[in-house]
Structure formats: structure tokens, C-alpha cells
C-alpha positions, 0 to 999 in steps of 0.5 A: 458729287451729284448736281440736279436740277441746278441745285447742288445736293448737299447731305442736310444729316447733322452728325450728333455731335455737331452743333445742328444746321438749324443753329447757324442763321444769316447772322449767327454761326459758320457753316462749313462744307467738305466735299468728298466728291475725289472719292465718289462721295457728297458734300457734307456740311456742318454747323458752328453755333459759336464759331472761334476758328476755322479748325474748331468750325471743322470739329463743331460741325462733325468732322474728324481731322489728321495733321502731318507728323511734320507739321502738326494737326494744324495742317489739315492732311485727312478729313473724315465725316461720319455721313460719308462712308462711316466717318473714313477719313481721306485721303486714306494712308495708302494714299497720302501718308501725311508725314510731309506738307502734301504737295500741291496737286493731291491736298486739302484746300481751303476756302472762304465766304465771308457774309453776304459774298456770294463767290469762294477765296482762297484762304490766306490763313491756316485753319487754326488762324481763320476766324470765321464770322456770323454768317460765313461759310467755308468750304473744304476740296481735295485735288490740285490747287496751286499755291496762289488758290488760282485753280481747282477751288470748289464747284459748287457756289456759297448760297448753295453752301449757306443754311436757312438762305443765309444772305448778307445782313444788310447794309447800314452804315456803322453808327459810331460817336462823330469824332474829328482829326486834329488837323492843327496838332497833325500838322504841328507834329509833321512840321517838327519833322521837318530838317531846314524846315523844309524836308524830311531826313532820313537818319539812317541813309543820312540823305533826304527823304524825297518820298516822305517829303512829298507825302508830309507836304500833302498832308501839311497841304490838307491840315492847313492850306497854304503856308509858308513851310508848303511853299519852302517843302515845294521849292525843296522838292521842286530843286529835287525833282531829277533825283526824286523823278528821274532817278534812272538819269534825265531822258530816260522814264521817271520814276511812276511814284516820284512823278506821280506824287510831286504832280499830285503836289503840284497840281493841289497847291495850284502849281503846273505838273507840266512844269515842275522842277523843270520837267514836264512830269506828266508829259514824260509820263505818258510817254513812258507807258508801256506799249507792250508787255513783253518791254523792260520792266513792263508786266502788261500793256499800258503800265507804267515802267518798273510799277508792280503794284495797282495802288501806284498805277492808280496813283499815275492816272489820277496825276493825269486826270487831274491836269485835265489832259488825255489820259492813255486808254491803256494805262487806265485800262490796266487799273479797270483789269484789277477788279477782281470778283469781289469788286476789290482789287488786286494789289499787285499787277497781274499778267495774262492769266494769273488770278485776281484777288484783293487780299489789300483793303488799301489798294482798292480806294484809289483804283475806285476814285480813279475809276470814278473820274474817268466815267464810264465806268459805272458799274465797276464803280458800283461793285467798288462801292459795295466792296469798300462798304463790306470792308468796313467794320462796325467800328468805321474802320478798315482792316489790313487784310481781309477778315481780321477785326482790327483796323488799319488807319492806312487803309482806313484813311483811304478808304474814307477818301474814296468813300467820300468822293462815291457820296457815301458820306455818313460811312466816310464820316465813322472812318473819319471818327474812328482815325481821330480816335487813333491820333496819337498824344504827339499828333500824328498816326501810326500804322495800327489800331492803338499804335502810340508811336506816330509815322509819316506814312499812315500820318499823310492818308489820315490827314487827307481823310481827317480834312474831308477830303481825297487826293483827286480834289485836295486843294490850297485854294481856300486862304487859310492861315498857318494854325502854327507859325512857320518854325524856325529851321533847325540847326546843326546836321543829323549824323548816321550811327557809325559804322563800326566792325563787329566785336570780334570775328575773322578779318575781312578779306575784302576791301572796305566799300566793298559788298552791301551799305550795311549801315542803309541795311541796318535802317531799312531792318529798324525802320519803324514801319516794319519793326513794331514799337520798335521791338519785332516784326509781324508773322502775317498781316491781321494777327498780331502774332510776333515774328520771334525767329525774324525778331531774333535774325534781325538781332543777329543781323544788327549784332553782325555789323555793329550799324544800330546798337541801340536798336539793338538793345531794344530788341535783345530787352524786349525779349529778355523782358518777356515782351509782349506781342500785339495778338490777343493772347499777348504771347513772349519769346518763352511761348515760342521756345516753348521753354519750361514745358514739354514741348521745348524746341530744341532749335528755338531754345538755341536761336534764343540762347546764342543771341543772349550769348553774342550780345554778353548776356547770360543764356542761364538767366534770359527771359527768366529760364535758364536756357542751356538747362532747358536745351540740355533737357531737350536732347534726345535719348532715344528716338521717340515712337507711335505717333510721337515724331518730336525725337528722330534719333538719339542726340537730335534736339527734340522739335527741331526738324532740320539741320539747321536747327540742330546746329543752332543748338550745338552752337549754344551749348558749345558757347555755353561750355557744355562740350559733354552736354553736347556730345550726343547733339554733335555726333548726330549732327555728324552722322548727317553728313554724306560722306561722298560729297560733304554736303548736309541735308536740310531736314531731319530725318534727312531726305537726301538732299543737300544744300548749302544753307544748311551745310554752312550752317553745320560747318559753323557748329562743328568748327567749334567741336576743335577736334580731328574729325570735326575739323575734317568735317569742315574742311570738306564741307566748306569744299563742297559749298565752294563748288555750289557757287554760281557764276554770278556770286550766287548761290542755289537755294530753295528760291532760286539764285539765293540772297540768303543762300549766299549769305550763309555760304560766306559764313561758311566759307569765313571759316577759312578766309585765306583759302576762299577769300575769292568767293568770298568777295564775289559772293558780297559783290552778288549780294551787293547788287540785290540790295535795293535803293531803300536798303533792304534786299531782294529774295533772289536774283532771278525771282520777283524784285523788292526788299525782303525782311528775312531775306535782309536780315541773313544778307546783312549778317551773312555779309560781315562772314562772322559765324555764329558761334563766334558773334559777339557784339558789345552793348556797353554804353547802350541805354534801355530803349523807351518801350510802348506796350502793344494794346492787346488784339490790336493787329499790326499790319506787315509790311514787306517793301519793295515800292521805293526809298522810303520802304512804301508797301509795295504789294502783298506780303511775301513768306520772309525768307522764300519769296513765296506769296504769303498764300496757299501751302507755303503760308499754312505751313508757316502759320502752324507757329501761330497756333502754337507750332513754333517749331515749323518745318521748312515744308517742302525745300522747294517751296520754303527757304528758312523757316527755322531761322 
């Protein structure tokens, strides 16, 4: 690649086939860049006239593409361009033979400008998933980048990138029709939350819910000023406030988000934060912050203890300016280290070294606002200010993630907060008039654009916006009488769903209480902040695309412990009714399964076709095909050829690319009484077995491995075989797993000491009870302590803490040690659950927990299941599913742990 005389020196030469550079203006077209500079070669760029995505982008422009045989065209392995070398494409097949996902030091990287940001970010999405807007450019570069894109991105500059000096077009506020919140219906709904008429209950935990509680007194305080019910809800938490802000014992450091919101209330109902519940919140605040990073549950000086994220260490500091005291120097300057290039901030806090990115438009408000009260900060403030104002879409909202077209009211809520307190008025008022055009009939918010169903937490920054104000000056000075009459507290008390044993399966060979709080399990799975209309859980952030393998886990998971049937109906008619999701192609479990074409998955037909079977529903007549036709179609009868690679060998299911895929399917078809049907399946997954130690690999065609999840999981097909060699099989491999525990209960998987690993062992393991009942117990006491206070669970015991869906959905199922080729779980007496059909394109935000009791979003959203950031290599890989890929592979074991599941 050749620099002269500051310029980069780009080929200007359009292939013919491509749209000409010419075409792509400051607001019309994408221009992408691919440097062959690895190979001795130029930077050739190309244009998109008419762009759709950032793989059509490619091929408008001029650029051939090879996927992997593993993973489909969808993720880029080779690139070629007929201005380079006569259109080679590279690396060339003696290089990379593009079977597998490559690894992390030789591969295309993907990287993104969006109009007018004049610095590349690593692409969270996949190009199949990328929509590039007018005026964007998007650069590709072969060699090393780590998964999180903080190294070896581009040399060369996006203005150098840009055709005709693209530049950002401008900076107008959004001109929207003015729209108010009702601030009277939002506060009557909130208050008909209320328990006793003075808290939030939480039916799941059968206990309050302090953090709600809080943030519903917030907003109650911004709808309509002082009242009764305020003045009840903040003598409530004020008799709370040792378990809300100290949950870790009096003496000891209070709880960052408890403290900081009962200041928060206390200080905008004209109380003292000094002293609040008996506690001086602030003091002990400020002496709680960390004076090095190297203490407990410290990332860097100057956090507060046990806070991962900047939103909540803003949060802290605005208690602490608001009271007027000193604020510690260093708990600030964490918040001002966040800033990344692009003036947003990061969501998570960083350690010395790691890379900033602001993939969270939410986080980005309140570090703005906290850096605006403190002064001194002007030009932080200033690059704050045009971030929030590029963020905001045409109309007024702000999106969840970074690109996407949809809003988000959360983000949307705080950035008008933030927004107003810069002076930016006229944009605060269009996000203002664009979230009371998403207050629901019953006055509240959900978390989406269109969302019919309200909840608190989207409800309270909406409010607080709604009302024209932040959190740094809301204030129930003003007299205001209550718009509603205090209601009169309700009688009688909540009661939990039961918890009941499953429908059938081994007995137990633990105590009861022992292992996990299923029931606590069970409610952070159906929470309504991550189970979408109460039906399934979203694939990544911005897409809309449903998460049907998750959907289906969290099934199993209900189905298991028996904690929520009613959710559970939900989810099973949701896809027996060929539900819709929320993306703009509206896409069922049958586009998943791939069901009635030619490229049915044999894995995912099973997934389906074993939950209809577990939950006594007819697998020949669910979702309107007749799945165990479909997976007896989709047996392989000879191994495929040429560049076809959906059929390793005879017997496997075509498009299952691991093991425990082909067991799903054996299952199924075993359940469903096709033990003929099944012979070939059966005696393939056999043949996978390693014979010295028991153990089964994890993808097929195999690579040598061996891993517990897997081997449990064949273990559980073949105890349904019933015959002498597969009973031998078991036996040998149950042996094996046994050997595989750690001395914490654990077990070793693909993202360290493993949840879900361990897990699938006691499944396993279940099989013969009697024999392993002593790593059974130990197993459920190790996955007994990565449950966390909000019920879900930790990807690892030595990764990154916070509740994890996928992870909680194989914690929860594996913990009861049913297999699944004997799970039942009996839905007479259910009723059909109300059903809200997702407004087509709308993009429901994901959420992975992991903040506090209430499942506040606590960071980025992590890969389900592996604990990867959902960036770089283990995210492309996944998203190949959203293009239509359903059957993704687990890329690389040791960097995604459960794809197919």
C-alpha cells in the first residue's frame, strides 16, 4: 500500500460491473474499500448506488466473495477484485483453505464509517446483517485483529475512503409533528403497579422489588410532583434501604445502584442522601471508591466496588454533585476516561489497555450530563454533544445499538434528558414527540418501537424525559396536586407459581433446597425484558431477528422444572402458530428449520420436533409440517460432493454440523417411534465415539476433540437405542465425563469452568443416578453458586460475572438431570397465553443482565451461551443465522460454546 505525499493512493478504476464511483455522493450510496496491501497489492474502492447491505455493497462495487465450507458465503474467508491482479481472490487456497471460521491472526476484518465520522469501528455485525447508510463507507483488511476489533484495523482514514468528499451532511435537528407523554396516564399506570400502594412486587422472587421500586418513585416523582403514594413508596424504601443499599451487610460498601438511586430520590423529593433510611448514602459512597485497581471488585481506580458498567458509575457521581459535596477526582475521571473517538462512550468500564467503543447509545447520556455539572470538561462535553446529535434518527429517536433505524425508548429517554440540559432543545423536544407516540393504551413504555406491552424499566427514563426534565434537576418543589387519587392499597398477597417436579424423569439424588432457585430461574428466563411479547428472545440488538434456538432452550428449561407453565405455553403456541418475529421479513420457526425446502436442518428440525414431543404435542403436526417426515427426509444417504458439505457421511442429518445436533435428531426420531428411521443417524453417531476414552467430539466431521457437552448429549440419544452396544457406549462415556469434573463441581468447556457444561454433565450423569449421585450434588452445589441475586446465571466461574440467557436456560434444565429424550412436562390446564404481534421492522433491544435484582442491562450484550463479547469472529459467526444460515456452527470451540442449542 503506497502513501504519497500524505494521500493514500487509492485505485479510482470501476470494474464494469460495478455501480461507477461517480454515483455514491455525501448522501447517496456506500463506498467500500478493500486493501490487498497483505499481498503487495492497493486499496481498491467500489461503489453502491443503491445500498442494501454490507455483503451486496461488496458485489455492486466489484468484489468477488468465497464464504467458508463451514459457515456458509456469509462469512467472508476470500476476497477478490479484477483491479488487483486479474480479479485473484486472497488469501489463495494454499493459504487459507476457508473450511473452518479462520482464526483471529490471518482474516478479513470488517470495518465501518457511518456519514460524517471520520474514524473506522469495528463492525459488530456480519456483512449480510450490515446496513450501510447514504453516505457511508466501509473498509475491508486482511491480518490479525482480535475479536473485540481493538487492533489491526485499517491504516488508511475514511475521508481518504470517501468519493467526491463525502462529508457529514449536515446538522439539523429532526423536524418532527410536536407530540407530548401523558404524564397523567403514565403516572396512573405506574401507580396501579404498586403492592400495599407502596412498592413494586416482584412475582417471580415473591419478594419486593427495591430497584423498581425506586425507579417507579422517580418517575411518579416527574409525572406528577409530590403525592401521597411518593411520600408512602419513599418511607417504603427508606425502611429498605439496608437490604437495597447494603446488601453485602451494614460496614461493609453499599451497593453503587442501590445507593446511588434512593440519593437520586432522595435528593429530587427534597430529602437528605446524608441521611436516608439511617445511612449516609453518599458518605459511605465516597469512601467505598476504589483506590487502586488491583482491590476486590475494582476494574480501575476510582470505580466504585463491584460496578462494571459507566452508566451506573455516572449515575454515582451525579448523587454526588447533586448533594453539592466533593466529589472524588478519580471517580469522575473514570467516567471522562470512557470517551471514546467517536465522542460516545463505552458501556462497560475498561482496564488499562482495552479498547473503547460506544456500541450503547444509553450509556452515552448520562456520562454527558455528569460531565457537563462537573465543568471543566468543555470539550469532552462538546464531542458528547455531536455524538448524541449523529445518534438521533429523522425521526427523533435513538436507536439501541449503533446503525440500526429503529428506536429505542430507553435510549431515546435519556438521550432527550441529556440533550435538554446541553440547551439542545428543539432535538430533545422531537425525541420527546417521538416516545409519546410509542406510550402504550395502558400508559406506560415498552422497550421498542411499537411495543404494545408496557414495563417499568423503559417507562421511568421516558417519564422523566416526558416531563422535560433529567435526572440531575428533577425536583417535587413545584406544588402539584396528585392527576389521580391516592389508590387504595390492594388486598390480599401475590402468590409465586408452584414449584412443582417435572412430569417425569430419574428421582432426584439430591436433598430438596439443594442446587439452583428454579423458581427465581424460571422468572429472570420469562421476565418480559428479555422474552419479547412474552414469545422469544432476540438474536443481537438492532435486528429484530428471533432467537429461535434460545426460544426453544428456554422451553426446555421451563419444561424441566415445571416453575412457569404458563410461559410456557406461550412460548410452545407461539411456535406452533408459526409466530412471527420482529424483524422486517417477519420470519417463523419453519424459516429457521428451513422445514419443507432443500435445505432443511437436520438439528433444528430435531430441537423443534423434541420440545413438541416433551410438551405432548404432536411433532407430525406442529407448525404446520410434519417434522419427524421432514427429519427422516434429511438423513443422509450418501456423503455429499464438489463444494456441497450439508452431508459429511451417510447416516448424518443434512446441515447439522455438530454432535449435538445429530443427537437432537436421533432423539427425535427415537421418541417419535422411528427406531428404522433412526438406524443410519444412530449408527453414525456411534461411529463418533473414540473408542480409547468414550468421549464424542464436538463438530462433525469430527476434529479430535473431546467435550463433555457433547458426549452428554450423545450419551442421551443413545440410552434410548436400549440395545448392548449402545448401553456399553453410555456406560463408557458417562465414565469419561466423570473423570472431566473439576474440583469445584465444574466442568471444562469451551468458555472455561463451564455453567452450561456442567449442566449437560448432570444430564448426562442422571442417566445412572445411583452410580453418580456424588458429582451430581457437587455439580448442582457449583451451579448453585453462579446463580446470581436476579436469578439467572454466570457463563463461567472464572469468566466475566452477569447473568446470561443461554447460559441460564442449560442451567436450569440441566439442573433437574432429566434427559432429553425422556422430558415431558404436562400442559393440561394451561390456558392460550394473550399474544401481541410484533410491528414489523421494529428492533427489539437484547438484553443480557447482569446489573442488579431487577435484570437492569448491565453492558454489552454477550454471544448467549459462550460468554464472548457479541463482536468480532464469535459474532459474525453467529450472525450468519440472520441471512438465513440457520444452521450455525460452533466456530472454533474455543471461541463458541453452544450455538446449535
Amino acid at each position: 500500500m503506497a502513501i504519497g505525499g500524505g494521500a493514500l493512493l487509492l485505485s479510482g478504476a470501476t470494474p464494469a460491473a460495478a455501480d461507477p464511483l461517480g454515483d455514491c455522493t455525501p448522501t447517496k450510496g456506500a463506498v467500500v474499500a478493500v486493501d490487498f496491501g497483505h499481498w503487495g497489492g492497493g486499496v481498491v474502492r467500489g461503489c453502491d448506488a443503491t445500498p442494501t447491505t454490507g455483503y451486496d455493497l461488496l458485489h455492486v462495487a466489484g468484489f468477488t466473495t468465497t464464504g467458508t465450507e463451514h459457515d456458509g458465503p456469509a462469512f467472508i474467508c476470500r476476497l477478490g477484485n479484477s483491479q488487483f491482479n486479474s480479479g485473484t481472490q486472497y488469501p489463495t487456497s494454499d493459504q487459507e483453505a476457508c473450511k473452518l471460521t479462520p482464526p483471529a491472526t490471518a482474516y478479513w476484518s470488517y470495518w465501518l464509517a457511518p456519514p460524517g465520522q471520520d474514524y473506522w469501528t469495528y463492525s459488530p455485525l456480519g456483512a449480510m446483517s450490515q446496513r450501510p447508510k447514504d453516505g457511508s463507507v466501509e473498509a475491508w483488511v486482511f491480518g490479525p485483529t482480535d475479536p473485540n476489533g481493538t487492533s489491526g484495523g485499517p491504516a488508511f482514514t475514511p475521508a481518504q475512503v470517501r468519493a467526491q468528499g463525502q462529508t457529514d451532511p449536515g446538522d439539523h435537528p429532526p423536524v418532527v409533528e410536536p407530540a407530548e407523554v401523558n404524564l397523567t396516564a403514565a403516572g396512573t399506570w405506574l401507580k396501579g403497579l404498586l403492592h400495599d400502594g407502596d412498592h413494586i412486587y416482584d412475582e417471580g422472587s415473591g419478594s419486593a422489588n427495591l430497584y423498581q421500586t425506586a425507579r417507579t418513585a422517580l418517575a411518579l416523582a416527574a409525572a406528577g410532583g409530590k403525592s401521597d403514594t411518593l411520600t408512602r413508596m419513599t418511607a417504603y424504601l427508606g425502611a429498605h434501604t439496608d437490604e437495597f443499599a447494603y446488601p453485602n451487610g451494614i460496614g461493609n460498601a453499599p451497593s453503587p445502584t442501590g445507593a446511588a438511586l434512593l440519593a437520586l430520590l432522595a435528593e429530587s423529593t427534597e430529602g437528605d442522601p446524608h441521611a436516608f433510611g439511617g445511612h449516609d448514602l453518599l458518605g459511605d459512597l465516597t469512601k467505598s471508591t476504589c483506590t487502586a485497581e488491583a482491590l476486590p471488585d475494582c476494574v480501575g481506580k476510582g470505580d466504585f466496588p463491584a460496578v462494571g458498567d459507566v452508566a451506573t458509575q455516572a449515575l454515582a457521581v451525579l448523587a454526588l454533585q447533586r448533594a453539592g459535596g466533593p466529589v472524588p477526582a478519580d471517580a469522575l475521571a473514570r467516567v471522562a476516561a470512557h470517551q471514546c473517538r467517536d465522542g460516545g462512550f463505552s458501556p462497560t468500564l475498561l482496564r488499562a489497555g482495552e479498547t473503547c467503543s460506544s456500541s450503547d447509545p444509553a450509556t452515552t447520556p448520562y456520562a454527558t450530563i455528569v460531565l457537563e455539572r462537573a465543568g471543566g470538561h468543555d470539550d469532552a462535553v462538546a464531542k458528547a454533544r455531536k455524538n448524541l446529535r449523529g445518534a438521533q434518527l429523522p425521526t427523533g429517536a435513538f436507536g439501541a445499538y449503533p446503525g440500526v433505524t429503529a428506536g429505542d425508548v430507553t435510549a431515546t429517554g435519556e438521550a432527550a434528558q441529556a440533550l435538554r440540559l446541553l440547551g439542545d432543545t428543539a432535538r430533545a423536544d422531537a425525541a420527546v414527540s417521538w416516545l409519546a407516540r410509542q406510550q402504550t393504551k395502558a400508559g406506560g413504555f415498552g422497550f421498542d418501537e411499537g411495543a404494545t406491552d408496557p414495563e417499568i424499566f423503559p417507562t421511568w427514563g421516558a417519564v422523566i424525559a416526558g416531563a422535560r426534565t433529567d435526572l440531575a434537576t428533577l425536583t417535587t418543589k413545584r406544588t402539584v396536586p396528585p392527576t389521580v387519587p391516592p389508590t387504595a392499597p390492594p388486598t390480599g398477597t401475590p402468590t409465586k407459581n408452584p414449584s412443582t417436579p417435572p412430569s417425569t424423569g430419574p428421582t432426584p439424588p439430591w436433598a430438596a433446597g439443594e442446587g439452583p432457585d428454579l423458581a427465581k430461574g424460571a422468572a429472570f428466563l420469562t421476565d418480559r425484558s428479555r422474552l419479547k411479547q412474552g414469545h422469544y428472545y432476540e438474536t443481537v440488538a438492532g435486528t429484530g431477528f428471533a432467537d429461535f434456538g434460545m426460544t426453544i432452550d428456554a422451553a426446555y428449561a421451563l419444561a424441566a422444572t415445571g416453575n412457569d407453565n404458563a410461559s410456557l405455553r406461550g412460548l410452545v403456541d407461539f411456535l406452533d402458530n408459526q409466530g412471527k418475529d420482529g424483524s422486517t421479513s417477519a420470519r417463523t420457526v419453519n424459516d429457521w428449520t428451513g422445514v419443507g425446502s432443500s435445505h432443511a436442518a437436520g438439528g433444528s428440525l430435531g430441537k423443534v420436533a423434541v420440545l413438541a414431543q416433551a410438551v405432548g404435542r404432536d411433532p407430525r403436526k406442529f407448525a404446520g409440517h410434519d417434522l419427524v417426515a421432514a427429519l427422516g427426509g434429511a438423513v443422509c444417504s450418501t456423503p455429499s460432493s464438489g463444494t456441497d458439505r450439508s452431508c459429511p457421511a451417510k447416516g448424518a442429518y443434512r446441515s447439522a454440523p455438530s454432535v449435538f445436533s445429530q443427537s437432537l435428531g436421533v432423539i427425535a426420531q427415537l421418541r417419535a417411534g422411528q427406531k428404522n428411521a433412526a438406524a443410519a443417524p444412530v449408527a453414525y453417531l456411534e461411529s463418533l465415539q473414540h473408542t480409547d476414552t468414550g468421549a464424542w467430539p464436538s463438530l462433525i466431521p469430527s476434529t479430535g476433540d473431546s467435550e463433555v457437552d457433547s458426549t452428554a448429549m450423545a450419551a442421551m440419544a443413545l440410552d434410548l437405542v436400549k440395545d448392548d452396544k449402545s448401553k456399553a457406549a453410555v456406560t463408557k462415556a458417562l465414565a469419561w465425563i466423570a473423570t472431566k469434573q473439576l474440583s469445584d463441581g465444574g466442568f471444562k468447556g469451551a468458555s472455561g469452568d463451564s455453567v452450561n457444561s456442567a449442566a449437560l454433565a448432570i444430564q448426562g450423569l442422571s442417566l445412572d443416578a445411583a452410580k453418580y449421585g456424588e458429582q451430581i450434588k457437587k455439580a448442582r452445589k457449583f451451579l448453585a453458586g453462579q446463580q446470581n441475586s436476579d436469578g439467572g446465571f454466570n457463563v463461567a466461574a472464572d469468566g466475566q460475572p452477569g447473568s446470561d440467557v443461554r447460559a441460564s436456560t442449560q442451567a436450569l434444565g440441566g439442573a433437574v438431570g432429566t434427559s432429553f429424550g425422556t422430558l415431558t412436562r404436562d400442559l393440561s390446564g394451561t390456558k392460550p397465553q394473550p399474544t401481541t404481534a410484533p410491528t414489523g421492522g421494529t428492533t427489539p433491544q437484547i438484553v443480557t443482565p447482569g446489573g442488579d435484582a431487577a435484570g437492569t442491562p448491565a453492558g454489552g450484550g454477550s454471544l448467549a451461551s459462550t460468554g464472548a463479547q457479541a463482536t468480532g469472529l464469535a459474532l459474525a459467526a453467529a450472525l450468519l443465522c440472520l441471512a438465513g444460515w440457520r444452521t450455525v456452527v460452533v466456530a472454533r470451540r474455543h471461541s463458541t460454546e453452544g450455538a446449535q442449542r
